[in-house]
C-alpha positions in Angstrom: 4.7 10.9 9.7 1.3 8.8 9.9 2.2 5.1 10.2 -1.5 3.2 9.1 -2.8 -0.1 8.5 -5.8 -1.7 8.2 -7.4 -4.7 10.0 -10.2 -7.0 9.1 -10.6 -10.2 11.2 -7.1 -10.6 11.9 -6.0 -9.2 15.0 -2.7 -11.2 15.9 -1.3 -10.3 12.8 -2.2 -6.5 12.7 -0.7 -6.4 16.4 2.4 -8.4 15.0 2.6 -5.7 12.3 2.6 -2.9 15.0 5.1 -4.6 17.4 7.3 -4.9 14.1 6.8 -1.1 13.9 7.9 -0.3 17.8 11.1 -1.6 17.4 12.1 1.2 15.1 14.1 3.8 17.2 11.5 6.5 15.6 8.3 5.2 16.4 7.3 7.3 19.1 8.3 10.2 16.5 5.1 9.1 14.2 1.6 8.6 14.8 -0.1 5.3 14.6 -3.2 4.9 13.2 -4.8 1.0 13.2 -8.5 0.8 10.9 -10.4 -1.4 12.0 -12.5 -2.1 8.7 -15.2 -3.1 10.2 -14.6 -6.7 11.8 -16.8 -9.3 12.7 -14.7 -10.7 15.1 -12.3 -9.4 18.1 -10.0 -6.5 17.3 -6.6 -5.8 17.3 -5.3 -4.4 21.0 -3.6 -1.6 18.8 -6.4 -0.4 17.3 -7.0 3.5 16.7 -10.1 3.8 14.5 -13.2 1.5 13.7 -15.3 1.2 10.8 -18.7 0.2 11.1 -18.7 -1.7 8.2 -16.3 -3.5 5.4 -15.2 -0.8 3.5 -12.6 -3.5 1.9 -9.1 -2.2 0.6 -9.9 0.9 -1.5 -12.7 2.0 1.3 -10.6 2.1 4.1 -7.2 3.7 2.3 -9.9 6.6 1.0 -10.7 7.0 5.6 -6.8 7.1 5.7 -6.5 9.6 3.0 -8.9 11.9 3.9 -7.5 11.7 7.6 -4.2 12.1 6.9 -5.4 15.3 4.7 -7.0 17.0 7.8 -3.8 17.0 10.0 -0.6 18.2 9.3 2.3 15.3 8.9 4.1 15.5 5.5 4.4 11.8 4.7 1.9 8.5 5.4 2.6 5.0 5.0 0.3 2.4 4.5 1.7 -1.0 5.5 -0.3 -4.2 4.9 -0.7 -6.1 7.7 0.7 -9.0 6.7 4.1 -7.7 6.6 7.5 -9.0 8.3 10.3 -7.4 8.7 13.3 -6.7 11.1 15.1 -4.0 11.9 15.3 -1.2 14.6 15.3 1.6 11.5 13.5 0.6 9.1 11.1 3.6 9.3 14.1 5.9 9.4 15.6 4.6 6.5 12.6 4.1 4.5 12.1 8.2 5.2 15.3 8.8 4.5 15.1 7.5 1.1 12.3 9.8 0.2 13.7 12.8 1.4 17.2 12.2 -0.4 15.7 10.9 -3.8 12.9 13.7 -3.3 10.3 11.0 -3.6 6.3 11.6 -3.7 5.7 8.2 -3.8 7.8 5.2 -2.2 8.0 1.5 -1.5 10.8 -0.8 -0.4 11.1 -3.8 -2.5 8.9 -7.0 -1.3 9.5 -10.9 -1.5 6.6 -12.9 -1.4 6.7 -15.9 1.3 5.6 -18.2 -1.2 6.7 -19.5 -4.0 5.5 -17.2 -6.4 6.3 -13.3 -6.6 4.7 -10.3 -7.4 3.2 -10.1 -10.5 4.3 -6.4 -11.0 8.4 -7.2 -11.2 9.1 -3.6 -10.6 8.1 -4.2 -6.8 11.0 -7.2 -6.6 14.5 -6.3 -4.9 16.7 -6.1 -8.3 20.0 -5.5 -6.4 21.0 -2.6 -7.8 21.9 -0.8 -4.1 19.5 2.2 -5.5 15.9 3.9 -5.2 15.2 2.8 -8.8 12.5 5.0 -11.0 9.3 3.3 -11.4 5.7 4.2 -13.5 3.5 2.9 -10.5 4.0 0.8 -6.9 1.9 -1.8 -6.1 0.2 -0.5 -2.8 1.7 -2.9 0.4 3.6 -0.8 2.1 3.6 2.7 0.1 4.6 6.2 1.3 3.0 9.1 0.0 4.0 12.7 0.7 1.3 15.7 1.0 1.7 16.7 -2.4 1.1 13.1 -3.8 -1.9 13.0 -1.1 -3.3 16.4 -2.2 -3.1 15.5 -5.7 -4.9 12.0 -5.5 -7.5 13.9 -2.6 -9.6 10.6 -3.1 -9.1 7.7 -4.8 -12.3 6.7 -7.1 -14.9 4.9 -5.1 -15.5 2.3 -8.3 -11.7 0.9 -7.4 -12.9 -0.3 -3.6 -12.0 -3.2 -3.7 -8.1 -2.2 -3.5 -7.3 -3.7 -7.3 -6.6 0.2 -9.2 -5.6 2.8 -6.9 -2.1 2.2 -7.4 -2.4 2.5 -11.2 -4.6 5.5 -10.7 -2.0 7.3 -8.6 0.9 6.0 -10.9 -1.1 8.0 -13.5 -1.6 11.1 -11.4 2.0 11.4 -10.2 3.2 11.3 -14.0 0.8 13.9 -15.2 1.9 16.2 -12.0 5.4 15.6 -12.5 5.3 13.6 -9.0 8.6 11.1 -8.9 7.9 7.6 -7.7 10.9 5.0 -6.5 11.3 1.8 -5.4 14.2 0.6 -2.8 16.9 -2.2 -3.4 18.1 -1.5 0.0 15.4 -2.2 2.0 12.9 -5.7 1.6 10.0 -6.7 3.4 8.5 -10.0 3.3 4.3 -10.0 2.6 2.8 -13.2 3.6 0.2 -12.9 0.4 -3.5 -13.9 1.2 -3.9 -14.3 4.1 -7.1 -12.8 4.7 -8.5 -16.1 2.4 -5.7 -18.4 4.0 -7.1 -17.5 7.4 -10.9 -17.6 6.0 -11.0 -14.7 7.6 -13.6 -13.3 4.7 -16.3 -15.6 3.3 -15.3 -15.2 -0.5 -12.7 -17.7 -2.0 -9.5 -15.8 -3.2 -10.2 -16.2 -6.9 -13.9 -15.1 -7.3 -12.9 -12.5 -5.2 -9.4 -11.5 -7.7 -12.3 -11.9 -10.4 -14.3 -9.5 -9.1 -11.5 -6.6 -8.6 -10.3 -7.3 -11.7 -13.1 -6.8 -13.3 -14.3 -4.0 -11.3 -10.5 -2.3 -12.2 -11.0 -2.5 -15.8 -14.3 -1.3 -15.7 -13.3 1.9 -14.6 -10.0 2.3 -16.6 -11.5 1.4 -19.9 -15.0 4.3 -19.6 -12.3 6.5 -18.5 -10.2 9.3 -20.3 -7.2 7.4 -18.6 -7.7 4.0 -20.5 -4.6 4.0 -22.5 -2.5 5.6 -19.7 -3.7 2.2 -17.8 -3.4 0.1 -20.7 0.0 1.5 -21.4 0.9 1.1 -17.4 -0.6 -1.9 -17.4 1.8 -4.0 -20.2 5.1 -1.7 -19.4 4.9 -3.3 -15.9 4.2 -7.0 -16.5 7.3 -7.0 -18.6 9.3 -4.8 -16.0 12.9 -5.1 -16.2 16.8 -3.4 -15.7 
């Protein structure tokens, strides 16, 4: 299994994220592979890869994608770096999950660390002691098996700036018969914004939530998969078991 992140001018938490990751019994089972997406400042001491530039979000998973096509490991994750968790098996159990639910596309459940939680409610921890059926996962710490990879190949380059590509491959894995789940037995905590918290990009948080908003509707709605979007889109702001 590929285990990838990417960094961009956060280095203590991307090597935070990666010590998290070595305590798994696994780890040395998987293949690490830290982005650097093309920092201005130091990097991470676990990083693999470097950008030349800021390929932000969508940019960088499309470098992950293609690399995890070219080699032969039949599951990646993509964690955000800004994740805690505990755990020695946390990546055994998350891959264990997708095996026994026969999964293409995977996330544990996440809590927020502040007040407010995700927007998309299928993505909270509902309790139910299941892998519960969802229409799309909101991408901070998603697994995707080959055929979900092979399917996607590339995400669209319009959705770079990481606000679509989990809509677009919710789409893809319904219209392939692809089977995506979401764990109530395993949680990670995201610490939400931090790349603006830690000014660690010039653009405030909301002209930059303005921007990919706008840049994600753009391409949905000139698309032929506007009402499959649209559709997506409500179902999962009123999520609920």
């Amino acid at each position: 299994m590929l285990l990838a992140t990417l960094n961009y001018n956060q280095p203590e938490l991307t090597d935070n994220l990666v010590e998290q990751l070595k305590r798994d019994i696994t780890f040395n089972q998987h293949e690490l592979m830290v982005v650097d997406n093309g920092s201005t400042e130091g990097l991470a001491k676990s990083t693999t890869h470097k950008l030349p530039e800021n390929l932000f979000f969508g940019g960088g998973l499309n470098v992950i994608l293609d690399y995890f096509l070219n080699f032969d490991h039949d599951y990646f994750i993509l964690f955000n770096n800004d994740l805690i968790f505990h755990g020695p098996r946390v990546l055994e159990n998350m891959l264990k999950e997708v095996k026994e639910n026969n999964l293409d596309l995977y996330s544990p459940s996440i809590t927020n660390s502040s007040g407010g939680q995700c927007h998309w409610k299928q993505m909270w921890n509902w309790g139910t002691g299941t892998v519960r059926e969802v229409g799309f996962i909101d991408f901070m710490c998603p697994v995707f098996s080959r055929k979900m990879a092979e399917t996607i190949k590339h995400f669209p380059d319009e959705l770079f700036l990481g606000w679509g590509p989990d809509f677009y491959a919710g789409i893809l894995a319904k219209e392939n018969n692809l089977k995506m789940g979401v764990s109530d037995n395993i949680n990670l905590t995201h610490l939400v914004g931090q790349t603006f918290k830690n000014k660690a990009i010039e653009i405030k948080e909301d002209d930059f939530c303005q921007q990919a908003d706008g840049n994600m509707h753009r391409y949905f709605l000139n698309s032929p998969m506007k009402d499959k979007f649209l559709t997506l889109r409500e179902k999962n702001s009123n999520y609920k078991i």
